[in-house]
C-alpha positions in Angstrom: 19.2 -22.8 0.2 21.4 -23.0 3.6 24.2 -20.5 1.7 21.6 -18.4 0.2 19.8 -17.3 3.6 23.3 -16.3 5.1 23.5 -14.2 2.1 19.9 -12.9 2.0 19.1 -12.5 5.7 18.8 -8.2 6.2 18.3 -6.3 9.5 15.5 -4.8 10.3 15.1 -0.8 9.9 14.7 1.1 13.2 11.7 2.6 13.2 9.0 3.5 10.5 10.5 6.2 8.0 8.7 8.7 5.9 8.2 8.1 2.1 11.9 10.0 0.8 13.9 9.0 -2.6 15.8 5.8 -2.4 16.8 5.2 -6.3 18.7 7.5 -8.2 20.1 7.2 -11.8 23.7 7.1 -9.8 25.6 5.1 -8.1 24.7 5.3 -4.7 26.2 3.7 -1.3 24.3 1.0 0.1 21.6 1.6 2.3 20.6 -0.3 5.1 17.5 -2.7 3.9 13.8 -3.7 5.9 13.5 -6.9 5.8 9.9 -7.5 6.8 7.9 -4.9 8.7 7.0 -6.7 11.8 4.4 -5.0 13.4 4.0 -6.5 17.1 0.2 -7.0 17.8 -1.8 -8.4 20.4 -3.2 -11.8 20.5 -6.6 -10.4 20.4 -6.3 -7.0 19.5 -8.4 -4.8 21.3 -11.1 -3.0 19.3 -11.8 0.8 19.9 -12.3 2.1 16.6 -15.5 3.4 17.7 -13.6 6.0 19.8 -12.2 7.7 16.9 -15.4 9.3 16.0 -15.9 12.4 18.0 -18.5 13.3 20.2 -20.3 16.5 19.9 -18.2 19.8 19.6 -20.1 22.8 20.0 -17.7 24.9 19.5 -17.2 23.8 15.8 -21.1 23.5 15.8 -20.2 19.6 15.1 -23.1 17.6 16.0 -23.1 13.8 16.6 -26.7 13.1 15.2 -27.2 9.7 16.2 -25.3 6.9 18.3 -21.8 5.4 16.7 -22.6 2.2 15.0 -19.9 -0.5 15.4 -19.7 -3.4 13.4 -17.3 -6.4 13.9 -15.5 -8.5 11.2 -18.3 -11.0 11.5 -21.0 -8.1 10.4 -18.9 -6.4 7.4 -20.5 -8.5 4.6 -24.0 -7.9 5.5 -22.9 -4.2 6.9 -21.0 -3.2 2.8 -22.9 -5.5 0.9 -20.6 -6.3 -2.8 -17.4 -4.3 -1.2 -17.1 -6.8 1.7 -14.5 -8.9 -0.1 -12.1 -5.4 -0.4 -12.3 -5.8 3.9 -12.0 -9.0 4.0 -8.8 -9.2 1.9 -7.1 -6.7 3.8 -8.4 -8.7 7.2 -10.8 -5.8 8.5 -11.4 -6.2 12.6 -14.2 -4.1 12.8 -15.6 -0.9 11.3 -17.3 2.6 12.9 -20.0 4.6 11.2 -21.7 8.1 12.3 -23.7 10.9 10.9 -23.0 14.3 11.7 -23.8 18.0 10.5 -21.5 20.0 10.8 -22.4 23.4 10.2 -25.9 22.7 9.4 -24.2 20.3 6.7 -24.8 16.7 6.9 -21.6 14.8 6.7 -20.7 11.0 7.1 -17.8 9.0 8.6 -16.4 5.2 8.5 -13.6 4.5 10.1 -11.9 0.9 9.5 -9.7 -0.7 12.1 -6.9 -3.1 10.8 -4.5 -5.1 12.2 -1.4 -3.0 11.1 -1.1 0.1 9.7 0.7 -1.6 6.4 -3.1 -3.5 5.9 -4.9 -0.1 6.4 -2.8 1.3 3.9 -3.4 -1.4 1.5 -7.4 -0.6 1.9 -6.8 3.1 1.5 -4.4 2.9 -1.6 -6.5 0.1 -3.7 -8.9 2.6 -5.2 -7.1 5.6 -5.3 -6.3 7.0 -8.7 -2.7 7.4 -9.6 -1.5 11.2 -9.8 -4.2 12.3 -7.5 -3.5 15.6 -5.6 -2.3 14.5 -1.9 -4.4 16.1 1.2 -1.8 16.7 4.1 -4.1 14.6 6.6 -2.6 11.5 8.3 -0.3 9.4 7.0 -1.9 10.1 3.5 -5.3 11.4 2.3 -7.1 12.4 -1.0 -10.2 13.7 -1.9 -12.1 12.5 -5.0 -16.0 13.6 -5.6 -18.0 14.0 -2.6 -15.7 12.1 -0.2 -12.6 12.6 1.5 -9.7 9.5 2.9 -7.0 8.7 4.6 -5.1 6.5 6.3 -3.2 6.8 10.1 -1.8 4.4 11.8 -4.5 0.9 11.6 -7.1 2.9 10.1 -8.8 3.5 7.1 -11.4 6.7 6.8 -13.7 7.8 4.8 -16.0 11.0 5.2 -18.2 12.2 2.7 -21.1 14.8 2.1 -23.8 15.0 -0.1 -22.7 17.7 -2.5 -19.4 18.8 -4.3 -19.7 22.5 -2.9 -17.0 24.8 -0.7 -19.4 25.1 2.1 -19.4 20.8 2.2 -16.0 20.3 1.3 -15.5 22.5 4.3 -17.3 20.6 6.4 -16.3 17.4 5.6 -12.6 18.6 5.9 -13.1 19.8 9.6 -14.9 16.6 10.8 -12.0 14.2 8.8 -8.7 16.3 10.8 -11.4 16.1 14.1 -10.9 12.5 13.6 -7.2 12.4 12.4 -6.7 14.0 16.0 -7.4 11.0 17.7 -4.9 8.9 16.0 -1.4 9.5 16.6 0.6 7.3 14.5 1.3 9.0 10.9 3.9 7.4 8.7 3.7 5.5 5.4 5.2 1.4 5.0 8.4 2.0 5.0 9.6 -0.6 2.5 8.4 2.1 -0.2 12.0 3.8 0.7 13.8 0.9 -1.9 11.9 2.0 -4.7 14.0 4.1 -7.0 12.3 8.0 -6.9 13.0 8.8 -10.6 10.2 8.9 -12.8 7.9 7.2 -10.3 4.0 8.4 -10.6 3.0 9.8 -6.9 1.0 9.2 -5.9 0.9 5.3 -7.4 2.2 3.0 -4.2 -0.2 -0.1 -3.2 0.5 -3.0 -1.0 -1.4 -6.1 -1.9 -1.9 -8.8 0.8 -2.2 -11.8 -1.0 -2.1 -13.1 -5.0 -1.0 -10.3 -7.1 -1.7 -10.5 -10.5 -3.9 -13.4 -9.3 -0.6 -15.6 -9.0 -1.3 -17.7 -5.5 1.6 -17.5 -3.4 2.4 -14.3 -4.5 1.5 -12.4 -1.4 2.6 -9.2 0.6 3.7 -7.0 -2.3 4.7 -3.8 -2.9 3.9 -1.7 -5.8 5.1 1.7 -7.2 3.7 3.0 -11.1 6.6 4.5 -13.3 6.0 6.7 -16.4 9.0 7.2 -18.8 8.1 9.2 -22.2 4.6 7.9 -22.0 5.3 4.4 -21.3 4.1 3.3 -18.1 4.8 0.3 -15.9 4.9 -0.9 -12.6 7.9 -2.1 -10.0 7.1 -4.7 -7.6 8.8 -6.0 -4.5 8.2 -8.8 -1.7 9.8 -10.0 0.8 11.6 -13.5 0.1 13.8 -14.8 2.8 13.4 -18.1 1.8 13.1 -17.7 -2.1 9.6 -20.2 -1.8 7.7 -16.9 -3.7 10.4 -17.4 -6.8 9.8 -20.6 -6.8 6.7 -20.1 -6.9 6.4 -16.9 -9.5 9.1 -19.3 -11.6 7.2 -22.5 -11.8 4.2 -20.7 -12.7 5.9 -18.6 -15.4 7.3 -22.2 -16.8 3.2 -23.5 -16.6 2.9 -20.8 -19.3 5.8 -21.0 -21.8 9.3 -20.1 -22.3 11.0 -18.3 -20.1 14.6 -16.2 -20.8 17.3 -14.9 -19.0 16.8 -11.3 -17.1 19.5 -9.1 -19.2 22.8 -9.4 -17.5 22.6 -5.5 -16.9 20.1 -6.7 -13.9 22.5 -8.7 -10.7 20.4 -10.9 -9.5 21.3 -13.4 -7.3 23.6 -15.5 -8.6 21.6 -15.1 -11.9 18.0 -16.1 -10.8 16.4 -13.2 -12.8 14.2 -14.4 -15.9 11.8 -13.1 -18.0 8.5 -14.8 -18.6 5.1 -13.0 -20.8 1.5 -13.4 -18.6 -1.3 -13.7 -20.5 -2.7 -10.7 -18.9 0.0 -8.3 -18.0 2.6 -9.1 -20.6 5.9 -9.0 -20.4 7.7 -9.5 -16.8 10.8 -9.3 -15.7 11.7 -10.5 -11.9 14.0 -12.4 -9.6 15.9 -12.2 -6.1 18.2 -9.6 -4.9 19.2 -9.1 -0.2 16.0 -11.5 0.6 13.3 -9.8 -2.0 11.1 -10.8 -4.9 11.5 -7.7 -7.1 10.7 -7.1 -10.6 8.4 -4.9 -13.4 5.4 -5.6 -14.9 5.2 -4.7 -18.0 8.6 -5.4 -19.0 10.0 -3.4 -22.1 13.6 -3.1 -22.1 14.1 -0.6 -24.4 12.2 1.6 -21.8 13.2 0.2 -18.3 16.2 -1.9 -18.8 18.1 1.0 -17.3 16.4 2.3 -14.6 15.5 -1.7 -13.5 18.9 -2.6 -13.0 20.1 0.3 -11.5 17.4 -0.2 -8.9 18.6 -4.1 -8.4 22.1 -3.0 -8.1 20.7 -0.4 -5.6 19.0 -3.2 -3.3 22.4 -5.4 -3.1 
C-alpha cells in the first residue's frame, strides 16, 4: 500500500471553484486534482445562524412578526419531528426559524447552520428533483411548490408561503435574497469539477456523508445523474487515499457473488476496477484512479463504457 500512496497522494486545489466542464469526449491534458476538501473549522464552532434572518425592513414593508426561534442540535428531533434524521445525517449545529409578512403576505424562513458548506450542500441537494430550473440565489437555489431553497456557504434555507401565486412568490423571493445578503460565501464543492460535463443531467449533483447505497464504509461521496438516449445512470466518486473504501466496496461486492474484471477500456490502477451486480441498484462498475473511489451505478456498457473510461483516463 506504501507504493500506492506515493502514487495516489494529489495536491490540494487552491481555492473553491465554480461548477465548469471537466470531462469531454476528447483527450484532454491533465488537470490538477482536489484531494479532499478540507474545510478548517473551529473546535467549537460558533453558532450565529440566528443572525441571518433579518430584522424589520420598512422600506421593503418586511416585517419580523415574532422573535427568531433558535434551536440547537440537541432540539432538532423534537423541533422537525420524522425529518430529524435528514439533519442529523448531514450533522446539523443548530437551526433558525421566523415568520414574516412581507407585503401584507405571510412568509416563513429556516435557515440551517452546518459545519462546512460541502454538508449544507448535501442537505440542500438530497431532495431536490433532478432537471429542476436553477434560481440564481447563493451558491444554488430552486423553487418547487410553495417554497423556495438554497444553499451559501454552511447554510441550508428554506422560505416558503402559503399559496403558489405571483404576489407570494414575490414575496418569498425578496425575503430569501434579504437573507442570502447576509452570507457571503457562494461557491459549489468543488470536487464536482472531475465529473465529465457531457450528457450530465443539471441539475443532478448530491454529496452523501455517510453509506451510499447503504454500503457502510462507503462515506463522503459524490454523485452526478447522466442521461444518454434515454438510459440514465449515475457517476460516483470518493476520496480514497488509502484505498480502505475499495476494500471495503470489494469485500462487500464478493459477500454478494461474482465479481468480473472492469473492461480494460477503463485504467484503473494497476487493474483494481471490477464489476459486481447489487441487489438493489444493479449492475456497478467501480475502482481506484489519483487517490479516488469512482465508478457508475447502473452499469451498462453498451451505454457508458465510453464515456466511463474516458472519464477514468481523465482523472489519471
Amino acid at each position: 500500500m506504501t507504493e500506492y500512496l506515493k502514487k495516489t497522494v494529489w495536491p490540494l486545489c487552491a481555492g473553491a471553484l465554480m461548477i465548469a466542464s471537466c470531462g469531454k469526449e476528447e483527450a484532454e491534458t491533465p488537470k490538477p486534482q482536489p484531494a479532499e476538501e478540507h474545510v478548517v473549522v473551529p473546535a467549537e464552532p460558533v453558532i450565529h445562524v440566528d443572525t441571518l434572518m433579518p430584522p424589520t425592513i420598512e422600506s421593503y414593508d418586511l416585517l419580523l412578526t415574532d422573535a427568531v426561534t433558535t434551536v440547537p442540535a440537541s432540539g432538532i428531533e423534537d423541533y422537525v419531528g420524522e425529518t430529524a434524521r435528514d439533519y442529523t445525517a448531514y450533522g446539523a449545529l443548530a437551526l433558525a426559524s421566523a415568520t414574516y409578512t412581507v407585503k401584507q403576505i405571510p412568509v416563513y424562513a429556516e435557515v440551517v447552520q452546518f459545519l462546512t458548506p460541502v454538508d449544507a450542500y448535501g442537505f440542500y441537494a438530497r431532495l431536490r428533483p433532478d432537471g429542476i430550473e436553477l434560481l440564481s440565489l447563493g451558491a444554488e437555489g430552486y423553487a418547487n411548490g410553495n417554497s423556495l431553497y438554497f444553499t451559501a456557504g454552511e447554510y441550508a434555507v428554506t422560505v416558503s408561503v402559503q399559496e403558489d401565486t405571483k404576489e407570494q412568490h414575490e414575496a418569498r423571493s425578496l425575503l430569501a435574497h434579504e437573507i442570502n445578503s447576509r452570507i457571503t460565501q457562494c461557491l459549489t464543492p468543488q470536487f464536482f469539477l472531475l465529473f465529465p460535463s457531457n450528457h450530465r443531467v443539471l441539475p443532478s449533483m448530491k454529496y452523501y456523508t455517510n453509506q451510499y447505497l447503504g454500503i457502510a464504509g462507503i462515506d463522503s461521496v459524490y454523485t452526478i445523474s447522466y442521461l444518454m438516449e434515454g438510459d440514465s445512470a449515475v457517476f460516483f466518486l470518493t476520496v480514497d487515499l488509502t484505498g480502505k473504501k475499495y476494500i471495503g466496496l470489494k469485500e462487500y461486492a464478493r459477500s454478494l457473488g461474482e465479481i468480473t474484471p472492469a473492461p480494460e477500456s477503463f485504467p484503473y490502477y494497476e487493474r483494481s476496477g471490477f464489476i459486481f451486480d447489487h441487489p438493489d441498484h444493479g449492475r456497478i462498475v467501480a475502482g481506484l484512479v489519483r487517490g479516488k473511489l469512482v465508478g457508475i451505478v447502473p452499469y451498462r456498457h453498451e451505454s457508458y463504457e465510453h464515456l466511463g473510461s474516458l472519464w477514468v483516463t481523465g482523472l489519471l
